[in-house]
C-alpha positions as CSV (number, residue, x, y, z in Angstrom):
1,X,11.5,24.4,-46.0
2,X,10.2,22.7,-42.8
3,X,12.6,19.5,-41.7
4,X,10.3,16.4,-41.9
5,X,10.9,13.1,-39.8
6,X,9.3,10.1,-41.6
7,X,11.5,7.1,-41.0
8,X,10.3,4.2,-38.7
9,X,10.1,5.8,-35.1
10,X,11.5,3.3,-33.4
11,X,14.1,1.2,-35.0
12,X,15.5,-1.3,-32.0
13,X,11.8,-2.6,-32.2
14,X,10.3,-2.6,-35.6
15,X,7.2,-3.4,-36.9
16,X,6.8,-3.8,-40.9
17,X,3.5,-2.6,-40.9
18,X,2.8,1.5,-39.7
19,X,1.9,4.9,-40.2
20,X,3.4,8.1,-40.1
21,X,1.5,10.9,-38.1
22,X,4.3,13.6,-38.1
23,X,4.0,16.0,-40.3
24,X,1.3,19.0,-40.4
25,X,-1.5,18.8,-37.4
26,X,-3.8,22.0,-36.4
27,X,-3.1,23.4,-32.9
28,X,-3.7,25.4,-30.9
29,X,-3.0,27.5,-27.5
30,X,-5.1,27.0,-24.4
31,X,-3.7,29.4,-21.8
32,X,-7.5,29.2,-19.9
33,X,-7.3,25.5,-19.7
34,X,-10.6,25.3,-21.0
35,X,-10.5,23.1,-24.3
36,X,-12.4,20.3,-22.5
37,X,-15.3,22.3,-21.7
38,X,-15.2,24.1,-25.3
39,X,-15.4,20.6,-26.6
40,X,-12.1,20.0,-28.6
41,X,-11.8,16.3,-27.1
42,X,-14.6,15.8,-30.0
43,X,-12.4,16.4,-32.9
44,X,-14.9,18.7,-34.3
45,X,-13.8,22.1,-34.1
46,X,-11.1,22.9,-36.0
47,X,-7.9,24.9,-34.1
48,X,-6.9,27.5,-36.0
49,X,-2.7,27.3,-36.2
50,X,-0.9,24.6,-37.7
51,X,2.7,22.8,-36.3
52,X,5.1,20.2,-37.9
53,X,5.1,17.7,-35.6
54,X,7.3,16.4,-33.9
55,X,8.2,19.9,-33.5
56,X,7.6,22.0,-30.8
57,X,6.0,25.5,-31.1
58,X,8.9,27.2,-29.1
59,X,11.4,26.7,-31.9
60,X,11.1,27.3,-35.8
61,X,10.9,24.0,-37.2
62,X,7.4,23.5,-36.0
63,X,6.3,26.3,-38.2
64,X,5.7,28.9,-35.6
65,X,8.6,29.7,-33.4
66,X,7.4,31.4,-30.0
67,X,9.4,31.5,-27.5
68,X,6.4,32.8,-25.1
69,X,5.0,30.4,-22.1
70,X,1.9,28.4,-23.3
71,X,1.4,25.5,-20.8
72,X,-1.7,23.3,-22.4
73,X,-1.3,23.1,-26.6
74,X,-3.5,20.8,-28.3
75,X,-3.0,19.0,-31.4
76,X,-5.8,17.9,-33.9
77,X,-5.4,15.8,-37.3
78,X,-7.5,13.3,-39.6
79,X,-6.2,10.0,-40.7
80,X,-8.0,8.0,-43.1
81,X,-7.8,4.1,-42.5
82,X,-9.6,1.3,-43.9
83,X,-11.5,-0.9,-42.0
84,X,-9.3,-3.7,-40.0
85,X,-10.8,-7.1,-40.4
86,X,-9.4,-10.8,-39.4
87,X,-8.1,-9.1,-35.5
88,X,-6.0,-6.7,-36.8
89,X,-5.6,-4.1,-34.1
90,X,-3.8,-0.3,-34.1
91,X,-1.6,0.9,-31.7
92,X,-0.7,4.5,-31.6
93,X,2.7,5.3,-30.8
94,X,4.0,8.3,-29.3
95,X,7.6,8.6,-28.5
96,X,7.7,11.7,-26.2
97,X,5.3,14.5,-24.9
98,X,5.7,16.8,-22.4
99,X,4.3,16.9,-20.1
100,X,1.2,15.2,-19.6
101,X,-0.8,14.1,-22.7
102,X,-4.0,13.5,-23.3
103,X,-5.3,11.4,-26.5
104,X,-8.9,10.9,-28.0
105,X,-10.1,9.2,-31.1
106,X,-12.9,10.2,-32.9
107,X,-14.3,11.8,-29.6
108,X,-13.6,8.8,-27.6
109,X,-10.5,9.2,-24.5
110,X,-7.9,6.4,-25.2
111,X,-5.0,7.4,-23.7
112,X,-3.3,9.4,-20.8
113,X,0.5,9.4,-20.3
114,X,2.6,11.3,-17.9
115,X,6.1,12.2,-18.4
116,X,8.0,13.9,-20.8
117,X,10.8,11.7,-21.6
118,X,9.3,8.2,-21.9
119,X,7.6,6.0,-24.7
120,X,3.9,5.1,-24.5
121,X,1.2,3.7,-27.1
122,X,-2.3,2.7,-26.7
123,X,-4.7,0.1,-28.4
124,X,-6.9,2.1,-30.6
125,X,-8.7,-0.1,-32.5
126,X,-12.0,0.1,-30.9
127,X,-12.4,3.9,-31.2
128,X,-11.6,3.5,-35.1
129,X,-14.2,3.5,-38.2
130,X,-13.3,2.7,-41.8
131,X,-12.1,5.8,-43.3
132,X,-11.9,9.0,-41.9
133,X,-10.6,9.5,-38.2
134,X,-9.5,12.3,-36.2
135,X,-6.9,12.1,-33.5
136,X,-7.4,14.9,-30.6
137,X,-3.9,15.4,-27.9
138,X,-3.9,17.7,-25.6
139,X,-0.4,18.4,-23.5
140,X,0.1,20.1,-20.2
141,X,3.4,21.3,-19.6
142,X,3.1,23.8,-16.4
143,X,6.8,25.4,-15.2
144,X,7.0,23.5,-12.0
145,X,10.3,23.0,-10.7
146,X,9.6,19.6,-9.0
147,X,8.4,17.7,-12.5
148,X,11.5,16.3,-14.4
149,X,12.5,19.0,-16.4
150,X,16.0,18.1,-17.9
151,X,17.8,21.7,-19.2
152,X,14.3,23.1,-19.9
153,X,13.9,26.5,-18.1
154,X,10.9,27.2,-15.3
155,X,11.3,30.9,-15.5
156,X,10.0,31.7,-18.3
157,X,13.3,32.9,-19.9
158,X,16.6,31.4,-20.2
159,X,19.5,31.6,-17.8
160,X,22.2,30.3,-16.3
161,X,22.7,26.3,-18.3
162,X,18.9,26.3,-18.7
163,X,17.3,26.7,-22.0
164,X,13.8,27.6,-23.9
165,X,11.9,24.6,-23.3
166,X,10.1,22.9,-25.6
167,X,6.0,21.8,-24.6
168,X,4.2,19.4,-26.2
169,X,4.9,16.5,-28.8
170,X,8.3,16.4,-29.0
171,X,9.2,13.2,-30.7
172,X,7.7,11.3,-33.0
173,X,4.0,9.9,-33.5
174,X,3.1,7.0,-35.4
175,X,0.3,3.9,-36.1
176,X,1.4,0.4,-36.4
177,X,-0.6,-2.8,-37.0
178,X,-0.7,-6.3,-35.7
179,X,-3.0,-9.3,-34.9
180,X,-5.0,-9.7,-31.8
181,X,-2.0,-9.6,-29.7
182,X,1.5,-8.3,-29.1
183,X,4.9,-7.6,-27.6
184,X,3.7,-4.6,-25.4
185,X,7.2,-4.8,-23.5
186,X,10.4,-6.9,-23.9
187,X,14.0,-6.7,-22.1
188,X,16.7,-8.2,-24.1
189,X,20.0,-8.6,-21.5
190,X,23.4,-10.5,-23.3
191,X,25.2,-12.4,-21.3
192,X,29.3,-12.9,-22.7
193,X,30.0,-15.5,-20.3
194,X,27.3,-18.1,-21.2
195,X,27.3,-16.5,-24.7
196,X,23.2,-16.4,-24.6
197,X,21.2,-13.3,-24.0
198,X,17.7,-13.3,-22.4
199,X,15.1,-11.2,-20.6
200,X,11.2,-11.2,-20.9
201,X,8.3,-11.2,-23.3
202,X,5.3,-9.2,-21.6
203,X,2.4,-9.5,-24.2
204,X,-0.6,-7.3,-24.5
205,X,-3.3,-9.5,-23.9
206,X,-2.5,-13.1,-23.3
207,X,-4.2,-14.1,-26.1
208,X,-0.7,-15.0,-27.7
209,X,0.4,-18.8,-26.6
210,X,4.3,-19.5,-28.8
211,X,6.9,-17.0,-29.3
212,X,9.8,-17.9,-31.8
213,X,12.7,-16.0,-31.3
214,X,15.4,-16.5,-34.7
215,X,18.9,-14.9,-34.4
216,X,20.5,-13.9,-37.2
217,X,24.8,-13.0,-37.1
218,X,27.0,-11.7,-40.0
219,X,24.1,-12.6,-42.9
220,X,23.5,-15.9,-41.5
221,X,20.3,-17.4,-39.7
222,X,22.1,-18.9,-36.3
223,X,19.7,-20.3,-34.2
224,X,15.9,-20.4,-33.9
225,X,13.7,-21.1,-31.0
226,X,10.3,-21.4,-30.4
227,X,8.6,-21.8,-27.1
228,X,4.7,-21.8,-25.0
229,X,4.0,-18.8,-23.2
230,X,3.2,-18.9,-19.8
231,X,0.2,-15.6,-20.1
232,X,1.1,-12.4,-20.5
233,X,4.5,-12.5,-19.2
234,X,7.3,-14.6,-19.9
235,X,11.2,-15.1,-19.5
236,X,13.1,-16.6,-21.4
237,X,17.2,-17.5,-22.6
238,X,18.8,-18.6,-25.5
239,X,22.3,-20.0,-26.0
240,X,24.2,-19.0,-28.7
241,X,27.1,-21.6,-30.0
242,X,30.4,-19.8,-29.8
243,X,31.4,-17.9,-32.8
244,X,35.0,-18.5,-32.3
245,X,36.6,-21.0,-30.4
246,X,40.4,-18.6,-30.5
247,X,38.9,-15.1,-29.3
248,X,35.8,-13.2,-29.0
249,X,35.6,-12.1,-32.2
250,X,31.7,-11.3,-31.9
251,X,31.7,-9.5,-29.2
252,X,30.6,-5.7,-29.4
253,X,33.0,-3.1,-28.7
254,X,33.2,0.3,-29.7
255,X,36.4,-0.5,-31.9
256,X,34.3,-3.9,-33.4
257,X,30.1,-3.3,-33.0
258,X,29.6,-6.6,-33.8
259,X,25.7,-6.8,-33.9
260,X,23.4,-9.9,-33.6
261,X,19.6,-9.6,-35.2
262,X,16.7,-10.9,-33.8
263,X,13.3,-11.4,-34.6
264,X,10.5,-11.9,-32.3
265,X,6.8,-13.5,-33.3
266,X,4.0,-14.3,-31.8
267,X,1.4,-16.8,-32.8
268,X,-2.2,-17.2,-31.1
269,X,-3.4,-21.2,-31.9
270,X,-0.8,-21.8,-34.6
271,X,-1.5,-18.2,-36.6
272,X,0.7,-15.4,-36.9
273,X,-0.2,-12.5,-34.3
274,X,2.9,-10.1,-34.3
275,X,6.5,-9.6,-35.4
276,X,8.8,-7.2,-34.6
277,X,12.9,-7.1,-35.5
278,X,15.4,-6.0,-33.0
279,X,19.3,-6.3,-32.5
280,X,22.2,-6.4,-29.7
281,X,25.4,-6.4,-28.9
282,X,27.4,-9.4,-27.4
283,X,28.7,-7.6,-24.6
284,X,29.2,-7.6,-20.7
285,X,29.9,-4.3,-18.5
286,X,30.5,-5.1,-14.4
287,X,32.8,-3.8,-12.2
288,X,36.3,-5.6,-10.5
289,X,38.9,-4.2,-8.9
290,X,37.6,-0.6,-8.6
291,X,37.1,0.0,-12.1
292,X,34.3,-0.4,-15.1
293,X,35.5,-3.8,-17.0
294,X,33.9,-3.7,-21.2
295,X,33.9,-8.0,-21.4
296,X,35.9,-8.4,-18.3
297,X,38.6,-5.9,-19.8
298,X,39.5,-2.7,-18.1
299,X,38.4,0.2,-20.9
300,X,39.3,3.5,-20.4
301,X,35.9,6.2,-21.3
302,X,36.6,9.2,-23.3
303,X,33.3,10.2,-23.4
304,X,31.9,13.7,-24.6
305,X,29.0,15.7,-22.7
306,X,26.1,15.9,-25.0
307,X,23.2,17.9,-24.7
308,X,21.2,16.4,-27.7
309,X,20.0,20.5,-28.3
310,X,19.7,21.9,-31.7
311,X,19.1,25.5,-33.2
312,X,16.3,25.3,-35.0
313,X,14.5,22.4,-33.2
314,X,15.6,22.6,-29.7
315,X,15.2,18.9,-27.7
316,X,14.0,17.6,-30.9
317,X,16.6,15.9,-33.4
318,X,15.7,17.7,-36.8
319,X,16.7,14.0,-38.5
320,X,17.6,10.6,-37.5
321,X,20.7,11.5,-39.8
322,X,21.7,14.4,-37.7
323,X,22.3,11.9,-34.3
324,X,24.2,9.6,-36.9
325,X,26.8,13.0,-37.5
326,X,26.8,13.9,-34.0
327,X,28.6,10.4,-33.0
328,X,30.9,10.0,-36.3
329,X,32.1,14.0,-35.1
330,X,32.4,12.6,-31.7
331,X,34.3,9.6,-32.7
332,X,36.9,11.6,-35.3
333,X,37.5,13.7,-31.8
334,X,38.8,10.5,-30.4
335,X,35.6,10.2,-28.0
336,X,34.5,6.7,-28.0
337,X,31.2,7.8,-26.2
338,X,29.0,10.5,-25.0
339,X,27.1,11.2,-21.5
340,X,23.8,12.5,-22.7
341,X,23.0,14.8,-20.4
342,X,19.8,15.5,-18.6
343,X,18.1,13.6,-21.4
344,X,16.5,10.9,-22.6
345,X,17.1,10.9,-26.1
346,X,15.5,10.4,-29.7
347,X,16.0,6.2,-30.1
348,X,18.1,6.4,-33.3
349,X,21.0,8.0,-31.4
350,X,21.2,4.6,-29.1
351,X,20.5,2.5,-32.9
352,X,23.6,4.7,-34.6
353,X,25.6,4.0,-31.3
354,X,25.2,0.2,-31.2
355,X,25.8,0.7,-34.9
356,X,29.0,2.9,-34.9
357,X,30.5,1.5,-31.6
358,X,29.7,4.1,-29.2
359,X,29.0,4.2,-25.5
360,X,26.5,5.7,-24.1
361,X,25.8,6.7,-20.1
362,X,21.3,7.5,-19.7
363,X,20.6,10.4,-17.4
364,X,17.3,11.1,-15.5
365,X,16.8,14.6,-16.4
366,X,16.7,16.5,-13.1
367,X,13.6,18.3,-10.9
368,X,14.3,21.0,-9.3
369,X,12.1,21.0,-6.2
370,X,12.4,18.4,-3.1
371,X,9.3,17.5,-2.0
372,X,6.8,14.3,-2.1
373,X,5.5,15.4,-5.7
374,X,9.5,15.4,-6.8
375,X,10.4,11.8,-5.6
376,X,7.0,10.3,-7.0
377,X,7.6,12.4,-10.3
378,X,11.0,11.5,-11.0
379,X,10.8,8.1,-9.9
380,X,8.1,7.0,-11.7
381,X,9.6,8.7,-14.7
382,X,12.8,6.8,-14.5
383,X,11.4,3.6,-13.8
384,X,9.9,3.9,-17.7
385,X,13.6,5.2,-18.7
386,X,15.7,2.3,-17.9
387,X,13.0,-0.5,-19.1
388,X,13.3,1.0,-22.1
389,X,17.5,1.9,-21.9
390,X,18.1,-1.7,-20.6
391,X,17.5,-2.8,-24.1
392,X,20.2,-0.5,-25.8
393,X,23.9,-2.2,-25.9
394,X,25.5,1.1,-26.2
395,X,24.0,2.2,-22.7
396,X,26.5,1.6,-19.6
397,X,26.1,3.6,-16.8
398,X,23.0,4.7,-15.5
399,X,23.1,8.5,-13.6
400,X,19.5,9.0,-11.7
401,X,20.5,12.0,-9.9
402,X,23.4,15.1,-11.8
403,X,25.2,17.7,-9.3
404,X,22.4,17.5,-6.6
405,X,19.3,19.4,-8.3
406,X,16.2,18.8,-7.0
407,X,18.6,17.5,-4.0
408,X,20.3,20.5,-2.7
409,X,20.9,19.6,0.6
410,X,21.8,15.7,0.0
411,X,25.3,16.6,1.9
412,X,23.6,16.5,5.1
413,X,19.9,15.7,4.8
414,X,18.8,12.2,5.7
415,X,15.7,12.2,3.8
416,X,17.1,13.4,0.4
417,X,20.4,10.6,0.7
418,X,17.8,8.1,1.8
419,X,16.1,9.2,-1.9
420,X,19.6,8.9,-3.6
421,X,20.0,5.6,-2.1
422,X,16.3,4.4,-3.1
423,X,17.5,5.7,-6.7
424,X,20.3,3.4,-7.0
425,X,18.6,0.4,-5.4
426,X,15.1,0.8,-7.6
427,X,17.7,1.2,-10.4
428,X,19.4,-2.0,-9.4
429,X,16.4,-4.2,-9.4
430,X,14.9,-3.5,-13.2
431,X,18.5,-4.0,-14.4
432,X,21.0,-5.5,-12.3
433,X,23.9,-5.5,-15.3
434,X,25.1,-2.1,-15.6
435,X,26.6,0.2,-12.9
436,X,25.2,3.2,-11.7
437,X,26.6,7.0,-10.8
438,X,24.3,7.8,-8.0
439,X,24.5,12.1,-8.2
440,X,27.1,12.8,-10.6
441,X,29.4,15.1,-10.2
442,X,30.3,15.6,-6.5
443,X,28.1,15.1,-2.9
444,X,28.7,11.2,-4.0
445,X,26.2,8.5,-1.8
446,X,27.6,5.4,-0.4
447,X,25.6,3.8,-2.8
448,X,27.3,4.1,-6.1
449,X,28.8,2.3,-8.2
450,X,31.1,5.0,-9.7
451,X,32.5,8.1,-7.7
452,X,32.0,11.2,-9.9
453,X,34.0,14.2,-10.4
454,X,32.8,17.9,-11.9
455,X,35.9,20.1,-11.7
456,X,36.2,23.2,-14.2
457,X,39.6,24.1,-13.3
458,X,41.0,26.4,-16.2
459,X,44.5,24.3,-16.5
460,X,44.7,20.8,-15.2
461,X,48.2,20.4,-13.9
462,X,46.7,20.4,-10.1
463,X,44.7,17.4,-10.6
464,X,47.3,14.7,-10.2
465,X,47.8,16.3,-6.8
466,X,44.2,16.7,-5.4
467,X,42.2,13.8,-6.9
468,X,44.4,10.9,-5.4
469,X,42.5,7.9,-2.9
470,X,43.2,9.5,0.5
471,X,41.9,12.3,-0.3
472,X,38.5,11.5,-1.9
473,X,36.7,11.8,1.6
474,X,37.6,15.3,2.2
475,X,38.3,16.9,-1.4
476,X,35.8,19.6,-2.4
477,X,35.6,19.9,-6.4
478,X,34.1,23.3,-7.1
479,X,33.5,24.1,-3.8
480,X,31.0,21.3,-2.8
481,X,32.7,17.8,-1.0
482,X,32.6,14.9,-3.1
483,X,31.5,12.5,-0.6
484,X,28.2,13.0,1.3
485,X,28.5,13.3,4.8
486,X,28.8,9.8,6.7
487,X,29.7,8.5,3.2
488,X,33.0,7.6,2.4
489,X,34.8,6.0,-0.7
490,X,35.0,2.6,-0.8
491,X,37.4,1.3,-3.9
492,X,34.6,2.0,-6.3
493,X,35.8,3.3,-9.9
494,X,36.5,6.9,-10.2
495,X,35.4,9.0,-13.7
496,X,36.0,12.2,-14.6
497,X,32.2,13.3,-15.7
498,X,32.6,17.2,-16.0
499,X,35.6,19.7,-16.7
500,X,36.4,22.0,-19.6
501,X,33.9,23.9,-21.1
502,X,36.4,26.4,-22.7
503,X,34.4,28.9,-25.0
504,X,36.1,31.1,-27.7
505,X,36.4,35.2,-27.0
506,X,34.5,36.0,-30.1
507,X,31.1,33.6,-29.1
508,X,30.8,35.1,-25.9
509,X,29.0,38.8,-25.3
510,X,25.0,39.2,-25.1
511,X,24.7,36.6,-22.8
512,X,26.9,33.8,-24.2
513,X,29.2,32.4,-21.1
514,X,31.6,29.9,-21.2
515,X,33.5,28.0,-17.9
516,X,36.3,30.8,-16.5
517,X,38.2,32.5,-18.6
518,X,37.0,32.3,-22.6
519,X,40.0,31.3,-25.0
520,X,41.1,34.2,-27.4
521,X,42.2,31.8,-30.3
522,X,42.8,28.4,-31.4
523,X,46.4,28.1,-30.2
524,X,45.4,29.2,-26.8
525,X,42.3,26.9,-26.7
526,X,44.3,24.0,-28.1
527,X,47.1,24.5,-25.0
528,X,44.3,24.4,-22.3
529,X,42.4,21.3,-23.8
530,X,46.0,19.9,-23.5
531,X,46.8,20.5,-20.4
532,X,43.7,20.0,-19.0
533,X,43.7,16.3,-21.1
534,X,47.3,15.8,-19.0
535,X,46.0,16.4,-16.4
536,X,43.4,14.1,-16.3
537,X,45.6,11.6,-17.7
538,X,47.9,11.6,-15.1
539,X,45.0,10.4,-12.5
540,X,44.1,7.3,-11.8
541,X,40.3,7.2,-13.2
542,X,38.5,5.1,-15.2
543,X,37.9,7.3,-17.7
544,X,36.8,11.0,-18.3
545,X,33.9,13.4,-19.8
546,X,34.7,16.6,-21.3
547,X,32.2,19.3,-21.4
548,X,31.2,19.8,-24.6
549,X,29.9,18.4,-27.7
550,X,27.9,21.4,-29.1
551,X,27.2,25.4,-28.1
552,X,23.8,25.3,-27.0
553,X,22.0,28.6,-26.9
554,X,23.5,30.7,-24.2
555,X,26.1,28.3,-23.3
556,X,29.0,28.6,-26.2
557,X,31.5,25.9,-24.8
558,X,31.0,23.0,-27.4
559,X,33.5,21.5,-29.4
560,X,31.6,22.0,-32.2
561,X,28.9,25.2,-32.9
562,X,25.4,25.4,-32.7
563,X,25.0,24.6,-36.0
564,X,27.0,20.9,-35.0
565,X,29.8,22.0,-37.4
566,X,33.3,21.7,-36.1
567,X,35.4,25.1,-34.5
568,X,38.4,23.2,-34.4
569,X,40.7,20.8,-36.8
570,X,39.2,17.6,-36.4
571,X,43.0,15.2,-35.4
572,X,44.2,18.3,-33.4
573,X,41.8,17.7,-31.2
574,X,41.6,13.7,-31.3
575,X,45.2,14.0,-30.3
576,X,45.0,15.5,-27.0
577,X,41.7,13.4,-26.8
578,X,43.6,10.0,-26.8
579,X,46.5,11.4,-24.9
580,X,45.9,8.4,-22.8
């Protein structure tokens, strides 16, 4: 049986009113790239295959499972609807296609998005009829090397820590309903030391004049506010009475996710035009003293590398519930958060992690090719990424740039450093509250807020000895320097973000690698995640990421299989985890 995803898409930003479109749409390959000029835009013709959507073809839980190179897929399906009366208006929702999408409704073009790994919706409304409708998307999702790819391969084949790719819809689609406006955008930014939170309302059209915004805490309505909008866009605060006058006992922490509600309406001339329900967490990360402070408290990251890949689906979750187990594994590993790693993910993992009380650091998923078409690509890409991330309490650190790809020669190259620079400050000005690791892992800018380490060293009793503050401006982990040249290190926070990636003798073979030399049993793997947890321990960082959560394909070095059930005993493992 084919997996099915039909809860609410998006569940930090809920609307009561919606549609499911996942499920079964016809499709179809399009290797000419001549689907306009046969006419599918017209929803007429029917195309032949069907997929589970929001599955990709590549991988078996769309129904079809081919792992060949087909770079424009189109997607056809009729939705019947009722007529909308009184201003009612439909948006259609897509959570993520890759790579460029485009979207008619009964014949008529209504949207065009580009980007894999970013939200978009468009107002449909006016291409609608009462009854039946048929929704048209075509994706193009060529193997260039300078798009944003993430992990997906460009080859046509797997190697190396690149994977089958996955084209196409590859998270959810829905409809939703409101009045003749809505929140089209939002921020939502807490702030500990004022105890209020506050960010912007960016409406669709203008038409909406009041907003009331009512906060709810533990069961119990706290405070409501209602204000005049200034047009389509405007900021806004609300203070929050303390909770407690002894201790912060609503703050949100991974060991207490205390969570504040919200709801956010609009009204147009006294009527009701749109609500939607949100939440956050009370919480402040900044930086003193050369480390990452969690409500002005130092707080040590034990944070896992996660892919976000699965077996049968690839990129695509195969259920909300399955992000939900990935983080309660992580946690009962003694990980209190997880680097996701060249992707954006499916929006329930950040929901279960505000939830569960589990950090989270959002990665731009990496090009691969410098050049003009790169920086606009990726750029414009992330831009989309951290307005949306901003809004997540479990997010806090943001990493634009992973190991120099699609930079390789950021060591000594102007232009690409300039680039890395330009990352961190565009990053800076949409959200100014959480700190940022420039190009993780080594080849570290001047303009970062955390200086990154990737070391796969098989034991780790040589760490204390090499990664030590004199030494930062001329240590090479894995044979690249960790500072770029005419960079040096300046007191900022030092992490940990990449070692381990022990596999287990009897996964590798036929292609399956781990990092240096594979583990021939438990007891052996056991004594290297120990002394490899020592030695990290005994540095002065801010925190760590071990590589990793799950096998993924090829690359048989998780903690847990590619099925995301555990290799090892469960409190062996947290107990070298929380060695320190």
């Amino acid at each position: 049986m084919l997996p099915e995803r039909n809860e609410y898409p998006r569940p930090q930003f809920a609307r009561e009113d919606w549609m499911s479109l996942n499920g079964m749409w016809e499709f179809c390959y399009d290797d000419a790239d001549d689907g306009q000029k046969r006419g599918l835009p017209s929803g007429k013709k029917a195309l032949g295959m069907h997929i589970n959507v929001p599955f990709t073809y590549e991988y078996e839980a769309s129904g079809i499972g081919d792992a060949a190179q087909h770079p424009v897929v189109w997607y056809r399906r009729t939705v019947m609807l009722p007529r909308l009366s009184g201003g009612r208006r439909a948006l259609l929702c897509f959570n993520g296609c890759d790579y460029d999408a485009d979207v008619w409704v009964n014949g008529a073009h209504a949207a065009f998005h580009r980007g894999a790994f970013a939200p978009f919706f468009a107002d449909v409304t006016d291409f609608l009829k009462n009854g039946e409708n048929v929704i048209v998307v075509r994706c193009r999702d060529y193997p260039d090397p300078a798009a944003p790819r993430g992990k997906q391969s460009w080859t046509g084949e797997r190697f190396g820590c690149w994977y089958m790719p996955n084209t196409g819809i590859w998270q959810s689609v829905w409809l939703e309903f409101c009045g003749e406006d809505c929140i089209a955008r939002r921020s939502l930014i807490p702030d500990t030391r004022s105890c209020s939170f506050s960010g912007e309302i960016v409406t669709l059209y203008g038409r909406a004049d009041e907003a009331e915004l009512s906060v709810s805490y533990a069961g119990k309505c706290i405070k409501r506010v209602r204000f005049s909008l200034d047009g389509r866009r405007t900021p806004y605060t609300v203070r929050l009475t303390e909770g407690d006058s002894v201790d912060e006992s609503h703050f949100w922490t991974p060991e207490r996710p205390n969570l504040f509600y919200v709801d956010f309406t609009l009204y147009a001339h006294g009527k009701q035009v749109d609500r939607v329900h949100t939440r956050f967490g009370m919480r402040r990360i900044s930086l003193a003293d050369g480390h990452v402070m969690l409500n002005d408290r130092p707080y040590y990251q034990r944070l896992i590398l996660d892919q976000g890949y699965w077996k049968e689906s690839g990129l695509t979750p195969p259920s909300a519930q399955a992000l939900k187990e990935d983080i309660e594994l992580a946690k009962a590993m003694g990980f209190n958060g997880a680097r996701k790693h060249q992707k954006f993910e499916d929006p329930y993992f950040y929901y279960y992690a505000e939830e569960l009380g589990f950090l989270t650091w959002c990665e731009m998923p990496s090009a691969y090719c410098y050049c003009a078409e790169e920086v606009a690509e990726l750029t414009a890409q992330w831009q989309e990424i951290v307005a949306e991330a901003q809004n997540f309490t479990s997010v806090t650190c943001y990493v634009p740039l992973n190991e120099s790809w699609g930079v390789r020669k950021i060591l000594s190259d102007e232009r690409q450093q300039d680039f890395a620079r330009a990352l961190y400050r565009l990053t800076k000005a949409i959200d100014p509250t959480r700190p940022i690791s420039t190009n993780d892992g080594w080849e570290n800018s001047d303009e970062t807020d955390i200086i990154s380490i990737h070391d796969y060293a098989k034991f780790g009793d040589g760490f204390a000895r090499k990664y030590t503050p004199e030494h930062y401006d001329t240590v090479y982990p894995v044979h690249r320097r960790l500072m770029q040249e005419g960079c040096a290190y300046r007191g900022q926070s030092v992490i940990f973000t990449e070692f381990g990636g022990i596999a287990m003798k009897k996964d590798e073979g036929g292609g399956n690698w781990g990092y240096n030399d594979a583990a021939k049993d438990e007891e052996e793997f056991l004594a290297r995640y120990e002394s490899l947890m020592r030695g990290v321990a005994a540095c002065a960082f801010d925190g760590f990421c071990y590589t990793q959560l799950t096998d993924v394909q090829q690359e048989v070095n998780g903690l847990l299989d590619e099925d995301h059930k555990p290799k090892f005993d469960l409190e062996a493992i947290r107990a070298l985890t929380e060695i320190r």
